[in-house]
FISEPA-83346 format. One record per residue (C-alpha): residue number from 1; y, x, z. Coordinates in steps of 0.1 Angstrom, whole numbers, plus 2048, in hexadecimal, padded with zeros to 3 digits. Layout:
BEGIN
> lodren, y, x, z
> NUM, Y, X, Z
...
//
This chain:
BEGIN
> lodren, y, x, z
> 1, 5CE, 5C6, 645
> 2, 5C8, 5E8, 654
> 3, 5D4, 5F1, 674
> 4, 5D9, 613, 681
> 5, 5E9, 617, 6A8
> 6, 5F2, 632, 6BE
> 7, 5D8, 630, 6DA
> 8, 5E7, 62C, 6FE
> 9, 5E0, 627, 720
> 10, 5E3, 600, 72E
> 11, 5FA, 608, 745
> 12, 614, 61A, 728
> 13, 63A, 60F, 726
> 14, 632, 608, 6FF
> 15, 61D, 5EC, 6F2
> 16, 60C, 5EC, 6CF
> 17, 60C, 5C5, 6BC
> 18, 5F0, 5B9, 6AE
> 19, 5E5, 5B3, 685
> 20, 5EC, 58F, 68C
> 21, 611, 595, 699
> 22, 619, 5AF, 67E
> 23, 60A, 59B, 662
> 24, 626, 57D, 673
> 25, 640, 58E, 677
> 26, 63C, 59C, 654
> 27, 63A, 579, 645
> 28, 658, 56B, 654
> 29, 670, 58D, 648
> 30, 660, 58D, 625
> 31, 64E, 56D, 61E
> 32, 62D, 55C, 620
> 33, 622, 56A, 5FF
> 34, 628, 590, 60A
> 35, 603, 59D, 619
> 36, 604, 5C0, 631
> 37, 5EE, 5D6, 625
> 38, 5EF, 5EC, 63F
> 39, 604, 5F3, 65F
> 40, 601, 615, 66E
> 41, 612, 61D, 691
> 42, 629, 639, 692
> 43, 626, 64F, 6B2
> 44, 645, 664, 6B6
> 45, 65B, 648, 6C2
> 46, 660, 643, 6EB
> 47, 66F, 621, 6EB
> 48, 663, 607, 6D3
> 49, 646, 603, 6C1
> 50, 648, 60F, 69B
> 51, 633, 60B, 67E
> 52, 62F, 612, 659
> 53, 62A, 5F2, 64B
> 54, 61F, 5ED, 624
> 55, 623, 5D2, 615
> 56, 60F, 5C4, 5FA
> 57, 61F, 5D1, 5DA
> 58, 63E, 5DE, 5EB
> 59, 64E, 5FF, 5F8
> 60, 63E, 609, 61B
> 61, 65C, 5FD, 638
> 62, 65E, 605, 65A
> 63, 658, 5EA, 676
> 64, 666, 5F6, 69E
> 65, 662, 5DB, 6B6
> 66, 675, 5DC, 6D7
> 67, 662, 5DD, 6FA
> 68, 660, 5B9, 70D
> 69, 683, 5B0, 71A
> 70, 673, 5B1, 740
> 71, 669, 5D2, 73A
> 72, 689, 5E1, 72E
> 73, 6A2, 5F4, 746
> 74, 6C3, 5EF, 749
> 75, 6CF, 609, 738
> 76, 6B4, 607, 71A
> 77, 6C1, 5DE, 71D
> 78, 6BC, 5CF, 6F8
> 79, 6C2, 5F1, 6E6
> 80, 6B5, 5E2, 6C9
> 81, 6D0, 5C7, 6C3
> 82, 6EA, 5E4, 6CE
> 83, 6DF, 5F8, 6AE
> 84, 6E0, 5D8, 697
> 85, 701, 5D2, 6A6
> 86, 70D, 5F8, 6A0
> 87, 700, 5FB, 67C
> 88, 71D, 5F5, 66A
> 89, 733, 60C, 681
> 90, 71A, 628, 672
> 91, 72C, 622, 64E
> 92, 732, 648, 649
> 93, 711, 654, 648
> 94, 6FF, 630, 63C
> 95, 6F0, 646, 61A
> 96, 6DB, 65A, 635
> 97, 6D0, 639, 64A
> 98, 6B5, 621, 646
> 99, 6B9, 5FC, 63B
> 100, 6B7, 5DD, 64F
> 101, 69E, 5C6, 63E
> 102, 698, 5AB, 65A
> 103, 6A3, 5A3, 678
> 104, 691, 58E, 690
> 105, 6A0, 58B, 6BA
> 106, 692, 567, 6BB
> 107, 675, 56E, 6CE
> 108, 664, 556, 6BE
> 109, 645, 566, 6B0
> 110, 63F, 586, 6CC
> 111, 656, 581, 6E5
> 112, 664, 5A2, 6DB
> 113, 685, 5AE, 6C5
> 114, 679, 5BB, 6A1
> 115, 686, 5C7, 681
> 116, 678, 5D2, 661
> 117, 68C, 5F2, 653
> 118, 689, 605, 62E
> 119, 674, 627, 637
> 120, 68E, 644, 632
> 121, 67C, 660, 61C
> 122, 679, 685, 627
> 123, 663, 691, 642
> 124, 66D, 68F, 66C
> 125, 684, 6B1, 677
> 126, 66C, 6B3, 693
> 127, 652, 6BE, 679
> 128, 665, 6C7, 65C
> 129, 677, 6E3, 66A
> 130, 659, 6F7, 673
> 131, 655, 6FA, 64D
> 132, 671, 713, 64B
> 133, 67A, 734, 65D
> 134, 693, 735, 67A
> 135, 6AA, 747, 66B
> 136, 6AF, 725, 653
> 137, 6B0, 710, 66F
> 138, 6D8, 715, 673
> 139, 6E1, 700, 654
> 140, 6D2, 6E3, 661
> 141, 6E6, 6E4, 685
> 142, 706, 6E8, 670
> 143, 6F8, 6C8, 662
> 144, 6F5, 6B9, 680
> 145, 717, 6C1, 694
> 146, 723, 6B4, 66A
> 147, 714, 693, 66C
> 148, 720, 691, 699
> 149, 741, 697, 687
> 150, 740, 67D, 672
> 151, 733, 661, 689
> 152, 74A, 66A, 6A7
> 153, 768, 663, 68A
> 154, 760, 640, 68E
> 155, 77B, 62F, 6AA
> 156, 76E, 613, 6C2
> 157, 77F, 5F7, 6CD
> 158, 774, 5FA, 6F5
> 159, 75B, 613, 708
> 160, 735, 60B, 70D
> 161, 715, 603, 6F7
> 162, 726, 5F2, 6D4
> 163, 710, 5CE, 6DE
> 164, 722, 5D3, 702
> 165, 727, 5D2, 717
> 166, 74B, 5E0, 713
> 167, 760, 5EF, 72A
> 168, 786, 5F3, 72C
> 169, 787, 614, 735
> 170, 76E, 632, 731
> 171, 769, 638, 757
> 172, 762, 618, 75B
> 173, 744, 61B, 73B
> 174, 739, 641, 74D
> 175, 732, 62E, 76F
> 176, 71F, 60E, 765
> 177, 706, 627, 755
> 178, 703, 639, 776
> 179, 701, 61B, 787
> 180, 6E6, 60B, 772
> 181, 6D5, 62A, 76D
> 182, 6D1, 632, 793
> 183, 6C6, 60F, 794
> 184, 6AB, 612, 77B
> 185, 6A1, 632, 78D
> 186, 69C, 61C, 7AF
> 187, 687, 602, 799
> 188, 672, 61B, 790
> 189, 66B, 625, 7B7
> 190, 683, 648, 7AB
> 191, 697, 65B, 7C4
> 192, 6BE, 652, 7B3
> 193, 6D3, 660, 7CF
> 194, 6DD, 67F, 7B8
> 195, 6EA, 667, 79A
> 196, 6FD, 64D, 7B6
> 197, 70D, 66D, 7C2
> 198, 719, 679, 7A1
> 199, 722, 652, 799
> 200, 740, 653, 7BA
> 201, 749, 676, 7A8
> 202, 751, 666, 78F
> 203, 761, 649, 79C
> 204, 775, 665, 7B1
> 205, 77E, 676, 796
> 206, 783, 656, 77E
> 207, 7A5, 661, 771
> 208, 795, 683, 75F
> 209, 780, 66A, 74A
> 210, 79D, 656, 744
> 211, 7AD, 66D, 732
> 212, 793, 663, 715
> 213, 7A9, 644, 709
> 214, 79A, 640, 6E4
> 215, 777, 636, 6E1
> 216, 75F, 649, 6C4
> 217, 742, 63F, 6B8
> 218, 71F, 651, 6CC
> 219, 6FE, 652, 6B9
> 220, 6EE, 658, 6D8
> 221, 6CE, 66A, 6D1
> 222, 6D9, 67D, 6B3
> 223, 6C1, 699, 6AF
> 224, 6A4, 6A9, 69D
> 225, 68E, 68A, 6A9
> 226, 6A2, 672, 695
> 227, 6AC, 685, 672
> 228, 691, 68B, 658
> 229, 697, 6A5, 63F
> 230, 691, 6AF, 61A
> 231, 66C, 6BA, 616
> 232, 678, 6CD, 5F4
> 233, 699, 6DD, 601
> 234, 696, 703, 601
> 235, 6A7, 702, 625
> 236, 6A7, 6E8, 643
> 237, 6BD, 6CA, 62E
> 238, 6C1, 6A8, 63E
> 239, 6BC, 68C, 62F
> 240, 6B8, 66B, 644
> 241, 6C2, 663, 66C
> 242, 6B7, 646, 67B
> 243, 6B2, 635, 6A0
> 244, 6D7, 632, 6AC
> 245, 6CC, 618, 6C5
> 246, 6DF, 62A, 6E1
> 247, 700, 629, 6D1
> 248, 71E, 621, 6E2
> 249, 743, 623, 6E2
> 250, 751, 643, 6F6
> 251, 75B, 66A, 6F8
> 252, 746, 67E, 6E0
> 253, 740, 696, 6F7
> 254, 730, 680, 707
> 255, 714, 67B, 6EA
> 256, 6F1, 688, 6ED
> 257, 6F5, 69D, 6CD
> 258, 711, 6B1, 6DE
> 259, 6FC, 6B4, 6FC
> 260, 6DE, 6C2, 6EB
> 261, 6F4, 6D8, 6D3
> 262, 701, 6EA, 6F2
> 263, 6DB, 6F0, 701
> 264, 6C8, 714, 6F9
> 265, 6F0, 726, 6ED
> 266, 6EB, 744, 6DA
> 267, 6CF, 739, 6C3
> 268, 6CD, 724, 6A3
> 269, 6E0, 703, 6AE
> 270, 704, 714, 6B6
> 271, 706, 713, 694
> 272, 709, 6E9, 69A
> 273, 731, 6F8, 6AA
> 274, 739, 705, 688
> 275, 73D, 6E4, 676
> 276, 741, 6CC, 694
> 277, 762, 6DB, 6A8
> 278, 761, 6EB, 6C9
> 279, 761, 6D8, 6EB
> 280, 77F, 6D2, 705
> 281, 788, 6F1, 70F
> 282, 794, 6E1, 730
> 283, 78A, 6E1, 753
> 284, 78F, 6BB, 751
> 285, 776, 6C0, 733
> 286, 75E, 6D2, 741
> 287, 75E, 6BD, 75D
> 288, 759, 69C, 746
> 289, 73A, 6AC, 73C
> 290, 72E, 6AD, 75B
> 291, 72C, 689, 75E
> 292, 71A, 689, 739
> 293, 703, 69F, 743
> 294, 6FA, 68A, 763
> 295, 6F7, 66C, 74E
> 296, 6DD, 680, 735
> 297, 6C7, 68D, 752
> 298, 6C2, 66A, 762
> 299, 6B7, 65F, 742
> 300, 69F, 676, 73D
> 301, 692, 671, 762
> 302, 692, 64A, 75B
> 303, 680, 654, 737
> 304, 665, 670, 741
> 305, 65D, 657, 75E
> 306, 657, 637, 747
> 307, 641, 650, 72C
> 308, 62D, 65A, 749
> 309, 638, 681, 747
> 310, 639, 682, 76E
> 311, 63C, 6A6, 76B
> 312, 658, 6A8, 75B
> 313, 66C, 691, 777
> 314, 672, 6B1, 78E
> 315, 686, 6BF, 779
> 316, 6A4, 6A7, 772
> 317, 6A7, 6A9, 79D
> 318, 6AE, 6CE, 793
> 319, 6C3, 6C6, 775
> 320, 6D9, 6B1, 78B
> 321, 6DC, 6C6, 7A7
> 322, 6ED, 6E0, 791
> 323, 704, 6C3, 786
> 324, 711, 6BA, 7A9
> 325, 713, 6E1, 7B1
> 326, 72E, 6DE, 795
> 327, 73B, 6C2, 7A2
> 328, 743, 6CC, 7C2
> 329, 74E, 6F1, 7B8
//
C-alpha cells in the first residue's frame, strides 16, 4: 500500500497513523478481503487527521481520525461522536453531505475515534472559487446564507452540542462554553481573563439570552472551507458540505456561518443577507452577538495557539477588547 502524509513537526497537535493502522482499520469497516491501495493524507483539515483512502476495486472514501482523547480540549471534547450523533438532524440538506460508511469509537485498534465516509465530488471552495471572477462570487454566498437557512429550520429539543451536553436554558449553554473555553485557554498557559470577564457579562445579563427559548440547529463551521463546488458550473455552484462536528443546538445567530457572513460588509458575501433573512434588529440582539462573538474569538485564540500560529494569538486580545468596550458602553 502507498502511503502519502502531510509532513509535520513532532511536537504538532495532529498525528498521522501508520500503513499498518490504516490497512486495520480498513479491514475491520470493509472486510479482510478488501486491500488499500493507497492512503494519501489530506492537509487542509485542523483537527483530525484525513485521508483519501482507495480501496482495492472500489470508489476512493475518505478516512478522518480524531486526536487522542487526552489531547482534546474541552470544548473540541469528542466532536467526532457529536457529528455522528447530529447527522440525521442535517436531513434537509443530506443530498449535499457525505455518507457514513463505518464507524469505529471502540478504541480498540488506535486508541483514537474513526470513521470511513463516501468522498463528496467537486473541488474544495477554498480553491475552486479562485477559478471564477469576483463579480461571480455573489451567487455562491446566496448559497450559503440558502443552505444557513435551511439548517437553522431544524428545532432542538435542549441547548448545547447535539451528543451533550444539554442545557435547559441557552444562558446556561453560552456560559459553559465561556467557562470551558477560558479554561482551555489557562491549560494552554493563555492569558483568559478577557473571556472570564465576558463569561459574568453574560451571566449578568442572562435574561437577554433567555429570550432565545427555541433551540435551532448550528453547523458550526459552515463556510468556504467546508463546501466543495461544481468544477463544470459556469458560476460558483455548491455542491457538497461536510465537517459539522461543531454542531449544536442554539440561536442561529449564534452560528459561525452568520458570523463570517457579517465580516468584510460591502463586498461579495452581503449577498449571503439576500437569501438568509436579516439579523435582530434589537439592542437585546445586538448585544447577544456580543457574547457570540466572544465565544468565536476564544476559539480562534485556543485554535491558532494549538496550530502553532503564535502570531496570530495577539490579535483575538484585540478582538476581545473591542467586545467588552461594547459590553460596557
Amino acid at each position: 500500500m502507498r502511503v502519502e502524509s502531510v509532513t509535520r513537526l513532532p511536537e504538532a497537535f495532529q498525528r498521522s497513523v501508520s500503513a499498518e493502522q490504516i490497512t486495520a482499520m480498513a479491514q475491520r469497516a470493509f472486510g479482510p478481503h478488501a486491500p488499500v491501495v493507497s492512503a494519501v493524507e489530506l492537509g487542509n483539515g485542523m483537527y483530525n487527521n484525513t485521508y483519501r483512502v482507495e480501496p482495492a476495486g472500489q470508489a476512493p472514501v475518505i478516512l478522518r481520525v480524531a486526536p487522542e482523547p487526552g489531547r482534546q480540549n474541552r470544548i473540541e471534547r469528542e466532536l467526532m461522536r457529536n457529528e455522528h450523533a447530529s447527522l440525521p438532524y442535517f436531513a434537509p440538506i443530506a443530498h449535499m453531505m457525505p455518507r457514513t460508511l463505518a464507524v469505529d469509537f471502540t478504541h480498540d485498534l488506535i486508541g483514537r475515534d474513526y470513521l470511513f465516509q463516501t468522498m463528496l465530488p467537486g473541488v474544495p471552495a477554498a480553491d475552486g472559487l479562485a477559478a471564477y471572477p469576483r463579480s461571480r462570487w455573489t451567487s455562491y454566498f446566496r448559497q450559503m446564507g440558502s443552505i444557513a437557512r435551511r439548517v437553522h429550520s431544524v428545532r432542538g429539543p435542549r441547548f448545547g452540542p447535539v451528543a451533550g451536553p444539554g442545557f435547559s436554558t441557552w444562558s446556561a449553554a453560552v456560559i459553559a462554553c465561556l467557562e470551558d473555553t477560558a479554561a482551555d485557554l489557562d491549560d494552554a498557559g493563555l492569558d483568559a481573563t478577557d473571556v472570564r470577564a465576558v463569561a459574568e457579562a453574560a451571566a449578568r445579563d442572562r435574561a437577554v439570552l433567555d429570550e432565545i427559548v427555541e433551540p435551532r440547529l448550528l453547523h458550526g463551521d459552515l463556510w468556504t472551507v467546508n463546501v466543495m463546488l461544481d468544477p463544470g458550473a459556469t458560476e460558483p455552484t455548491i455542491s457538497g458540505v461536510f465537517d459539522h462536528d461543531r454542531a449544536s443546538w442554539g440561536d442561529p445567530e449564534a452560528d459561525w456561518t452568520v458570523h463570517m457572513a457579517g465580516q468584510r460588509p460591502g463586498a461579495e458575501r452581503d449577498t449571503f443577507w439576500e437569501s438568509y433573512g436579516t439579523l435582530s434588529a434589537t439592542p437585546e440582539g445586538a448585544l447577544r452577538r456580543l457574547f457570540y462573538r466572544a465565544r468565536h474569538i476564544g476559539a480562534i485564540r485556543l485554535e491558532c495557539h494549538r496550530l502553532g500560529r503564535f502570531d496570530d494569538v495577539p490579535r483575538t486580545y484585540d478582538g476581545m477588547r473591542l467586545v467588552l468596550d461594547g459590553l460596557h458602553a
